[in-house]
C-alpha positions as CSV (number, residue, x, y, z in Angstrom):
1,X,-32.9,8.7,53.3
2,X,-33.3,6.3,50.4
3,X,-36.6,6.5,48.6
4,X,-38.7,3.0,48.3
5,X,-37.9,1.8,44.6
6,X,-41.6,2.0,43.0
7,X,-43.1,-0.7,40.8
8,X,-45.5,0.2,38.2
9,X,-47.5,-2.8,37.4
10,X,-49.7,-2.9,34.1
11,X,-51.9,-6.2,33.5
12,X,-55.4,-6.3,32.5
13,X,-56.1,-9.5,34.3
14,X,-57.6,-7.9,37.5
15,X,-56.8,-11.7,39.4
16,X,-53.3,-11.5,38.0
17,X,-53.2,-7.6,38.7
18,X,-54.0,-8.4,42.2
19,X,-52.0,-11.7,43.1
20,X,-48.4,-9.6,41.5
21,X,-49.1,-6.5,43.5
22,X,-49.7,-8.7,46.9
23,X,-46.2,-10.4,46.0
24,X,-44.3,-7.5,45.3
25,X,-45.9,-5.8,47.9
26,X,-44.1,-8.3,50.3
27,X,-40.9,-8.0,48.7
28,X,-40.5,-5.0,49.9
29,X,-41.8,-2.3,47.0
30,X,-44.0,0.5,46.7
31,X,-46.4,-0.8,43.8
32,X,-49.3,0.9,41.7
33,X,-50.9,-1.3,39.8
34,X,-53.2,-0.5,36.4
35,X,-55.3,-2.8,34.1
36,X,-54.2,-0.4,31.2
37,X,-50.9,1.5,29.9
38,X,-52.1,4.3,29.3
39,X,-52.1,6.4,33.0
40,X,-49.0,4.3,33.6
41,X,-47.3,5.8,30.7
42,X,-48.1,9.6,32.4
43,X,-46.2,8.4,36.1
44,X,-43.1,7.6,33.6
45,X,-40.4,10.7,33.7
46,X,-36.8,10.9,33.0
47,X,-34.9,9.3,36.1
48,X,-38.2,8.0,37.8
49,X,-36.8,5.9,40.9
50,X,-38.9,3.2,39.3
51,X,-39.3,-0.5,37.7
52,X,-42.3,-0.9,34.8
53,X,-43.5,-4.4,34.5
54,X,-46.1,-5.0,31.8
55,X,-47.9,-7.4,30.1
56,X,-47.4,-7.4,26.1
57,X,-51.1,-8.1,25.4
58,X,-53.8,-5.3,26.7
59,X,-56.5,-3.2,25.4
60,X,-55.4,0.2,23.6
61,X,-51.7,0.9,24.0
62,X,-49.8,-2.1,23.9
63,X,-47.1,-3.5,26.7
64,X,-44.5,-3.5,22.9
65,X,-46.0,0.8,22.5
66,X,-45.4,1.3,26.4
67,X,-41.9,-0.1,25.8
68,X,-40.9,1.7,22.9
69,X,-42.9,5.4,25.0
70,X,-40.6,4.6,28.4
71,X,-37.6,4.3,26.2
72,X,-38.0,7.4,24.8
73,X,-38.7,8.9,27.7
74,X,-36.0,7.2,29.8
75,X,-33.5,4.5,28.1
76,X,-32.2,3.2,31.1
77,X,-35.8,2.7,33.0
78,X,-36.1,-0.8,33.5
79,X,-39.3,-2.4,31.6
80,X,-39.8,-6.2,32.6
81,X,-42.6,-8.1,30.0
82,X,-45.4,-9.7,30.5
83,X,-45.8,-12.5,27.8
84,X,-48.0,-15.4,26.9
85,X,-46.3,-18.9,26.0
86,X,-46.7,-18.2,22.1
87,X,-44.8,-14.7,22.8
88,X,-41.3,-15.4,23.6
89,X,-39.8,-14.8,19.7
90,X,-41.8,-11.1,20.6
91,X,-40.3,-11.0,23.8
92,X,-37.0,-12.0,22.6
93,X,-37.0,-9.2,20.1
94,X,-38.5,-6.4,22.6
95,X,-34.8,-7.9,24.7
96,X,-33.0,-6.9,21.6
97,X,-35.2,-3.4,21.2
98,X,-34.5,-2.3,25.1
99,X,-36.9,-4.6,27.7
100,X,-34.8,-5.0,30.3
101,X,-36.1,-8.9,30.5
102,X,-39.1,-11.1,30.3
103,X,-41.6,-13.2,32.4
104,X,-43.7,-15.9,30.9
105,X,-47.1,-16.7,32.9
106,X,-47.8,-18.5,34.3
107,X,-45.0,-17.8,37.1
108,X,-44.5,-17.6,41.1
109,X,-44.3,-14.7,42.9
110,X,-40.7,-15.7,44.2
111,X,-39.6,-15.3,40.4
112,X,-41.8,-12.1,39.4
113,X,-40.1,-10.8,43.0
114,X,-36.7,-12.2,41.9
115,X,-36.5,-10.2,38.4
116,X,-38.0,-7.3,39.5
117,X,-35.1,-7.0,42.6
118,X,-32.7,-7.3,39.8
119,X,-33.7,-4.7,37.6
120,X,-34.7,-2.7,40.5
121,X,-30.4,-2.8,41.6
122,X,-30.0,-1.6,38.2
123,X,-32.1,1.0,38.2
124,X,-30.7,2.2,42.0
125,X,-27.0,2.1,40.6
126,X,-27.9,3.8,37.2
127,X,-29.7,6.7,39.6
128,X,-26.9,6.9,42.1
129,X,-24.1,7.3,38.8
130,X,-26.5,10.2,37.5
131,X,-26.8,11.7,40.8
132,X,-23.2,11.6,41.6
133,X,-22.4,13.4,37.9
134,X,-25.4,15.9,38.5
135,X,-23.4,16.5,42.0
136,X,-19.7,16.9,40.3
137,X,-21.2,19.2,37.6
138,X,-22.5,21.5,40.0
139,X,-19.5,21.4,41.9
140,X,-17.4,22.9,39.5
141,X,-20.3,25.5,38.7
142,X,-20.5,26.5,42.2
143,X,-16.9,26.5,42.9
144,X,-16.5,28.8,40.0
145,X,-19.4,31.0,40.9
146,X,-18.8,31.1,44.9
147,X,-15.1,31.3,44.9
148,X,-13.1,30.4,47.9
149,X,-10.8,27.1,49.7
150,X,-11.3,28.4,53.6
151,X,-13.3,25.8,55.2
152,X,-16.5,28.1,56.0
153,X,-16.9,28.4,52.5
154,X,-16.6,24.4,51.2
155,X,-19.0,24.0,53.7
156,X,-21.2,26.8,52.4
157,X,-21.0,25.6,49.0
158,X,-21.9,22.0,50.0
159,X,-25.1,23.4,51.8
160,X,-26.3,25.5,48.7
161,X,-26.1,22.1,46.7
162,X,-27.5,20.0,49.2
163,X,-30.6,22.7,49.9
164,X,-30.7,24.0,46.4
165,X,-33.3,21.5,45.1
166,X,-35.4,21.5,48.4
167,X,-39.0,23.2,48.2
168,X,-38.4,24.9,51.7
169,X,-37.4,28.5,51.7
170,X,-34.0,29.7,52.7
171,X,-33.3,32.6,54.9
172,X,-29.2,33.9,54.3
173,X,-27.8,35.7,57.1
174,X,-24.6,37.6,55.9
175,X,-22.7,41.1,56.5
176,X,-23.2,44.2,53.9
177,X,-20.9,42.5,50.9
178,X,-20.2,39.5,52.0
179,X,-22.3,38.5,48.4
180,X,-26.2,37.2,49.8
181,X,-28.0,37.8,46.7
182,X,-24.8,35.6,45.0
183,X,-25.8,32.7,47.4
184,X,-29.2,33.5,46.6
185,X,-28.8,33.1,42.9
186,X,-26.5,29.9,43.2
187,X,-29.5,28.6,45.3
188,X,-31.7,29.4,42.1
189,X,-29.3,28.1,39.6
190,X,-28.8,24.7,41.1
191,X,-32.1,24.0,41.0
192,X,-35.1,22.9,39.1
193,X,-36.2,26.2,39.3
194,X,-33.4,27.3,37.4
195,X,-35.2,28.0,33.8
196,X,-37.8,30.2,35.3
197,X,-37.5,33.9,36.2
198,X,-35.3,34.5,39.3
199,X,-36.9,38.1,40.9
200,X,-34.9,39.7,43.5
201,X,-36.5,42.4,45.8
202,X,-34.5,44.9,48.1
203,X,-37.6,45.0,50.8
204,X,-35.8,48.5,52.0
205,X,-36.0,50.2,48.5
206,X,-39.7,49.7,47.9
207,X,-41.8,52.8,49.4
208,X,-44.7,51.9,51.3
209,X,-46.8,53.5,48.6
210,X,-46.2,50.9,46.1
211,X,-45.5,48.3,47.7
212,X,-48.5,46.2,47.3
213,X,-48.9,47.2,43.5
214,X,-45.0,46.3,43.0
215,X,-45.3,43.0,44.6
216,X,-48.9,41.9,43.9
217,X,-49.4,43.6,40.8
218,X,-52.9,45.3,39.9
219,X,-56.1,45.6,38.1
220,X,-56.6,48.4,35.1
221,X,-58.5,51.4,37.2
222,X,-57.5,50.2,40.7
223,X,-56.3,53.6,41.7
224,X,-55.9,56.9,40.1
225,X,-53.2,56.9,37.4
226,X,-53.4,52.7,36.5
227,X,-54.4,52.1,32.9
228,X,-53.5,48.7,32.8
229,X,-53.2,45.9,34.1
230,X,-49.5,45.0,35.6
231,X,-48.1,41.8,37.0
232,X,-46.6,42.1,40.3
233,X,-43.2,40.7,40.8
234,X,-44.6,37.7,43.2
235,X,-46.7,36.3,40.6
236,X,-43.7,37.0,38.2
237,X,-41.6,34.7,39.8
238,X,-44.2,32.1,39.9
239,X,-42.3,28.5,39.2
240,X,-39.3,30.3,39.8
241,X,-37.2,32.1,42.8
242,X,-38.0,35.3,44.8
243,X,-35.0,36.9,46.3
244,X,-36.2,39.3,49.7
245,X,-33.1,41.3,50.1
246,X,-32.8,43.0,53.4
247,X,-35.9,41.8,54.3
248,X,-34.9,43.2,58.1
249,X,-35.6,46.7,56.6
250,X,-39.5,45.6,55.8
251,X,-41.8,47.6,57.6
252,X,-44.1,45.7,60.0
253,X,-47.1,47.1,58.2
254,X,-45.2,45.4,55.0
255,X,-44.3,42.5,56.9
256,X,-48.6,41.3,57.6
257,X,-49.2,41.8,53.7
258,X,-46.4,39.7,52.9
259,X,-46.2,36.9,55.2
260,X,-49.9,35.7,54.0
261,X,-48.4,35.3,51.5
262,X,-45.4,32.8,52.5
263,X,-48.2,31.1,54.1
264,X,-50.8,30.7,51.7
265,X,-48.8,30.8,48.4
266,X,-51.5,32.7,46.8
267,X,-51.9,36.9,46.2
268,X,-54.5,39.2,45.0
269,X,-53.9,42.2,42.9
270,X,-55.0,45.2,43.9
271,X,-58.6,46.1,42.7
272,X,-59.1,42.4,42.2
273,X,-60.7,39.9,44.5
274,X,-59.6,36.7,42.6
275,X,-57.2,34.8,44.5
276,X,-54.2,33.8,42.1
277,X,-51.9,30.7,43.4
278,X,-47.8,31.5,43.1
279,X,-45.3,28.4,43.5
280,X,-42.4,30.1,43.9
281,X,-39.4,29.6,46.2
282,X,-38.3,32.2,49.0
283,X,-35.2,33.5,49.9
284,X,-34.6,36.1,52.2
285,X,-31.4,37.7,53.1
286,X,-30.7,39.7,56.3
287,X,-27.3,41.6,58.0
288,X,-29.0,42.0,61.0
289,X,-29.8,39.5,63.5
290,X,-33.6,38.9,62.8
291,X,-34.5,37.0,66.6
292,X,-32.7,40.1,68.1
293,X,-35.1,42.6,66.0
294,X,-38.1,39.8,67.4
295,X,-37.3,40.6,70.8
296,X,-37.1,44.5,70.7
297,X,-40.5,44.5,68.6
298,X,-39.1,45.7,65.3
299,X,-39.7,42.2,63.3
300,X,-42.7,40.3,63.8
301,X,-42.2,37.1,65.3
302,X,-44.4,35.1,62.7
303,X,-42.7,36.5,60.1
304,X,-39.6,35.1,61.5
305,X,-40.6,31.8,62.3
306,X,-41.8,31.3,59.1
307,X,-38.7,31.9,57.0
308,X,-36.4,30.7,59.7
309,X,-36.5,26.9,58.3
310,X,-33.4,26.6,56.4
311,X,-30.5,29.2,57.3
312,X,-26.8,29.6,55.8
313,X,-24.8,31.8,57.0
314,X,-22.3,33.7,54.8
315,X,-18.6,34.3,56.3
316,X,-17.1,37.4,56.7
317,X,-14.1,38.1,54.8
318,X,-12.2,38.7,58.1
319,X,-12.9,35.1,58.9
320,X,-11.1,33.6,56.2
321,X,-8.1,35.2,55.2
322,X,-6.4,32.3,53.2
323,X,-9.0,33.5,50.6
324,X,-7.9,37.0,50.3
325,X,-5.3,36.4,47.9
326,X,-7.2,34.3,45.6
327,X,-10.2,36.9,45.2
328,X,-7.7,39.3,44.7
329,X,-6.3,37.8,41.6
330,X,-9.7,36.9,40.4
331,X,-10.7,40.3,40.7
332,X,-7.9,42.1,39.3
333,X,-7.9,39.6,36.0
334,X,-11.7,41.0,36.3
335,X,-11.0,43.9,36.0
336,X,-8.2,44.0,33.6
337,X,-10.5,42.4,31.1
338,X,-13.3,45.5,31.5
339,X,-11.0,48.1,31.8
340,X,-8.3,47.0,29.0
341,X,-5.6,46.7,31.1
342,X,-2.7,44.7,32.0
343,X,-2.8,42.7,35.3
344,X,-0.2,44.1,37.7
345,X,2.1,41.8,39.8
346,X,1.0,42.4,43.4
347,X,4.6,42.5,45.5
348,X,5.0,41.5,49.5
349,X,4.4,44.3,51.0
350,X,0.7,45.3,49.1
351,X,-0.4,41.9,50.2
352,X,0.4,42.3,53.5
353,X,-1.6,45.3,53.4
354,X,-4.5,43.3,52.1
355,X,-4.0,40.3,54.6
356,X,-3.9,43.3,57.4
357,X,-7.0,44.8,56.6
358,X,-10.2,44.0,58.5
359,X,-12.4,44.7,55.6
360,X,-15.6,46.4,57.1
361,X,-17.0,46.3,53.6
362,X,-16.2,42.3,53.0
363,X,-15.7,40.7,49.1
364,X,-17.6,44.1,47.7
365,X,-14.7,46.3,49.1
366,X,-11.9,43.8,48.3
367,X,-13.5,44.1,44.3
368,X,-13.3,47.8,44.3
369,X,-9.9,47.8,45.8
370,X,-8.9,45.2,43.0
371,X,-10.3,47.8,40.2
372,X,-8.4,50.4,41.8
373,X,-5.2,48.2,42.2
374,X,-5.5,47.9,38.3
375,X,-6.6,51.1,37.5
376,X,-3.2,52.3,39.2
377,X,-5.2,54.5,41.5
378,X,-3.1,56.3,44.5
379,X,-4.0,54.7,47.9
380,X,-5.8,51.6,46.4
381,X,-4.8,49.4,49.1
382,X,-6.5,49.9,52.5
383,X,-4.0,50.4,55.2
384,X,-1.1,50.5,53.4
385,X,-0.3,53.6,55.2
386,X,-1.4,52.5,58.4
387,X,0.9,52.6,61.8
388,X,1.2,49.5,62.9
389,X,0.1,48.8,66.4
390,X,2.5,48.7,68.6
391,X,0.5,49.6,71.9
392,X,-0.4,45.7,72.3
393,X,-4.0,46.8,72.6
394,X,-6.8,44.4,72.1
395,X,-8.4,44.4,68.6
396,X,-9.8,42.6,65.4
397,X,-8.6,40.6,62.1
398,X,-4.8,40.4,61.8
399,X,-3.1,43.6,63.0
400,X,-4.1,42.9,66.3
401,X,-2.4,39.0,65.9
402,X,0.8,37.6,66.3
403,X,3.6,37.8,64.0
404,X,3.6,34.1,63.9
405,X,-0.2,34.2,62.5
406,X,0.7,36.9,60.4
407,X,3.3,35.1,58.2
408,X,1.4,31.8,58.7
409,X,-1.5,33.7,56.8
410,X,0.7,34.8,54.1
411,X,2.3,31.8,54.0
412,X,-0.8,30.0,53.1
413,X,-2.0,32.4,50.8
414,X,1.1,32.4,48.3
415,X,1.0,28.4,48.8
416,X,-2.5,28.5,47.4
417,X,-1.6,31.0,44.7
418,X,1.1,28.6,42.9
419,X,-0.8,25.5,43.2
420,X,-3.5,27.6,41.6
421,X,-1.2,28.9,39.0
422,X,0.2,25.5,38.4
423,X,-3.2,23.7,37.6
424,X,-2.3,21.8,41.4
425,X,0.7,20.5,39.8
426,X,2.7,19.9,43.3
427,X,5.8,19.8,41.2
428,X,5.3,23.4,39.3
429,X,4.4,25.1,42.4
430,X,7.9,24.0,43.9
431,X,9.3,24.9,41.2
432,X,7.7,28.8,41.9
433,X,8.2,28.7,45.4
434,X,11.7,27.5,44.9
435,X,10.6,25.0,47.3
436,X,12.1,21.4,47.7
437,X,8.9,19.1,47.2
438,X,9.3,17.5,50.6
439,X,8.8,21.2,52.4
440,X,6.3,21.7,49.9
441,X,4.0,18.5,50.9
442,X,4.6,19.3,54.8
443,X,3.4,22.8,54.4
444,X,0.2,21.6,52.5
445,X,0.1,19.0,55.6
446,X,-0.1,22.2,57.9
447,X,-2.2,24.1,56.4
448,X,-5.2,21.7,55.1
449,X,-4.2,21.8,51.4
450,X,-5.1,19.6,48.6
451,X,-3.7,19.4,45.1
452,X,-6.3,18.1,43.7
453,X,-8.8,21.1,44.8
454,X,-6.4,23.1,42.3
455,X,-6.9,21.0,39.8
C-alpha cells in the first residue's frame, strides 16, 4: 500500500502556520508543521516520501539555508517557498538554485493545495523511478547469487527482495543443501542492514556449556577461567543480521534463554545485570518440520510461533530439474578456476546421469560432483552405473518417470544451456542447436522460456 505523501511545513507565523496545515490537511496530506527550520531540517533524509514548503524569512536558519541543506541532502526533494511581495527576484533566483517553485502571501489555500499536489506527483514519480532501479539492481544481484530459471525459484528470489527490507524475522524451511544460510545472506544483503555484521549460528554446534557466554557474551570474572570481558555474538550482530542455523537442533533448555530474547530485543551478559538492547534481524533455518517437532514436544510452541511470521521455503533440487544443467556448468567453471583446470565438455549420456539422479544431498552434492567431474575423478557422476528400472515399480525424481518426461527434461535443459551460452540471442542458439528458428520459438513456447531472462 502507498504511503500518504508528507508535507513538512515551516512558517513562523503561528496563524499562518495553522490556517496552511488545516488546508493541506484537507487536501489530503499527512502535514507537520514547525515555526522554525531547524527540527524540520533533521526529518529531511535522502528519498523522504515528502514535500518541504517554507517560508524564506524566519528566525535562525533561513527558508534560502534550508533550501540549499535539503538539496544537499536530497536534490530531487521538492522545496516550495514561502516569500513576501518584495522577495520574488530572491525567489526567482532560489528557482534557478533548486526550489522547486514559489508562493507569494498572501494566497488561498486552493493555490498552496494546488502547488503542493504538483510537486507532490513529482516527488511520487521520482520515488517510484528510484524504487524500480533499486528493484532491477537487485535483481541482477540476486539472480547471480541464487542461481536458477525453474519457477520455484523466480518466485523465491522475488520473495527475498520483497521481504528483504522488512523488520520482521524470517524463518527458511529447506532440505540439508539445498543452500539456507545462502537465502539467509541474500536476505541480509538486500537490505538496509547490509553494512553491518551478518553472524550466523549453527544452534546444533554450540554445547550447552557455552551457550549463553557464546551468544550473550560475558563479564571479566563471571566464571572460572574469564579474564575479560567478551561480546556475545547477539550483541555482535546488533544493527545487523543473525542467522539461527538448524535452529530445530536447539535444546529446549536453549530454546527459553533465547526466545526472551526474540521477544524483548534486549540480553544480559553473563555476570552482569545490565540489560543491553540488540536491533538485530532473525533468521532461522530449519530441515525439519518445526509444527511437527511442536506436536511431539521436542520444539516449544512459543518459540515457534514467534519466528513463524515470514516463511520461504527453499526447493529441493529434485523439484526443478531444468536447473540441473545450468548449476552444473556454473560449478564446473567454479571449479576449473580453483583447481586450474580446463572445463570439460559434458556429453549425453553424463547428463542423463545427472538429470536421473534424485540428489538426496541437493545443490551441495551437485557442487562436489561438479569438482569431481573436473577433477577427472572415477565415478564422479551419481548413477551413471545405475540399472535402470525396468520393474515399473513406483519411485521418486526421474528414473521412476516416463520416457516422454525424461527427454522433455533434457530437452529443456540443453535449450536453456544455448540461450545461455548465446547471451539469449534466439538466433545463436539455433544456430547451436542446429535448430530452424520457428522450432526453436515453439519449444521456448512449451517449455516457459524467455530470451530475454538470458540476456
Amino acid at each position: 500500500m502507498e504511503t500518504t505523501m508528507e508535507v513538512i511545513l515551516v512558517e513562523d507565523d503561528a496563524a499562518v502556520r495553522e490556517g496552511s496545515a488545516q488546508a493541506l490537511d484537507l487536501a489530503g496530506f499527512a502535514v507537520r508543521a514547525f515555526d522554525s527550520a531547524e527540527p524540520a531540517r533533521e526529518l529531511l533524509h535522502a528519498h523522504c516520501r515528502a514535500v518541504l514548503v517554507s517560508d524564506v524569512r524566519l528566525p535562525g536558519m533561513s527558508g534560502l539555508e534550508l533550501l540549499a541543506a535539503a538539496r544537499a541532502i536530497d536534490p530531487g526533494l521538492p522545496v516550495i517557498l514561502v516569500t513576501g511581495h518584495g522577495d520574488i527576484a530572491m525567489a526567482v533566483q532560489a528557482m534557478h538554485d533548486g526550489a522547486y517553485d514559489f508562493i507569494e502571501k498572501p494566497y488561498s489555500s486552493a493555490q498552496l493545495a494546488d502547488v503542493v499536489r504538483r510537486a507532490a506527483d513529482k516527488r511520487r514519480l521520482q520515488l517510484e523511478v528510484h524504487e524500480l532501479r533499486e528493484r532491477l539492481a537487485h535483481s541482477q544481484g540476486i539472480d547471480a547469487a541464487l542461481l536458477g530459471n525453474a519457477p520455484a525459484m523466480r518466485e523465491l528470489r522475488r520473495q527475498i527482495l520483497e521481504v528483504a527490507s522488512q523488520p520482521a524475522d524470517v524463518l527458511v524451511y529447506g532440505e540439508t543443501g539445498t543452500g539456507k544460510e545462502l537465502v539467509a545472506r541474500c536476505l541480509h544483503e538486500f537490505s538496509a542492514r547490509a553494512r553491518n555484521h551478518y553472524v550466523a549460528i549453527n544452534c546444533g554446534a554450540i554445547p550447552e556449556t557455552i551457550f549463553e557466554s557464546e551468544l550473550f557474551g560475558h563479564e571479566a570474572g563471571a566464571f572460572t577461567g574469564a579474564a575479560k570481558r567478551q561480546v556475545g555474538k547477539i550483541e555482535h550482530a546488533s544493527k545487523g543480521t543473525l542467522f539461527l542455523d538448524e535452529i530445530e537442533s536447539l535444546p529446549l533448555a536453549m530454546q527459553v534463554k533465547l526466545l526472551r530474547v526474540l521477544q524483548e530485543r534486549y540480553i544480559e551478559r553473563l555476570g552482569s545485570v545490565q540489560p543491553l538492547p540488540v536491533d538485530v534481524r532473525v533468521i532461522a533455518a530449519s530441515k525439519a518440520d518445526l509444527q511437527a517437532l511442536v506436536k511431539t514436544g521436542e520444539f516449544r510452541a512459543d518459540m515457534y510461533y514467534r519466528l513463524n511470521l515470514i516463511v520461504l521455503r527453499i526447493p529441493p533440487l529434485r523439484e526443478r530439474r531444468e536447473d540441473i544443467a545450468l548449476l552444473f556448468e556454473h560449478f564446473m567453471l567454479d571449479a576449473a578456476s580453483r583447481y586450474s583446470r580446463p572445463v570439460p565438455m559434458v556429453p549425453a549420456a553424463d547428463m542423463q546421469a545427472l538429470m536421473r539422479h534424485d540428489w538426496p544431498g541437493n545443490v551441495r552434492e551437485l557442487r562436489n560432483t561438479a569438482d569431481r567431474y573436473v577433477l577427472g575423478l572415477g565415478g564422479a557422476l551419481p548413477g551413471i552405473a545405475a540399472t535402470p528400472d525396468t520393474t515399473g515399480s513406483a519411485g521418486t525424481g526421474i528414473g521412476a518417470a516416463s520416457l516422454a518426461d525424461q527427454v522433455s527434461a533434457f530437452e529443456r535443459a540443453l535449450i536453456e544451456l544455448a540461450l545461455r551460452d548465446a547471451a539469449g540471442n534466439v538466433g545463436a542458439a539455433c544456430a547451436a542447436l542446429a535448430l530452424p528458428k520457428q522450432t526453436l520459438y515453439h519449444k521456448m513456447q512449451k517449455y516457459g522460456l524467455v530470451a530475454e531472462d538470458y540476456r
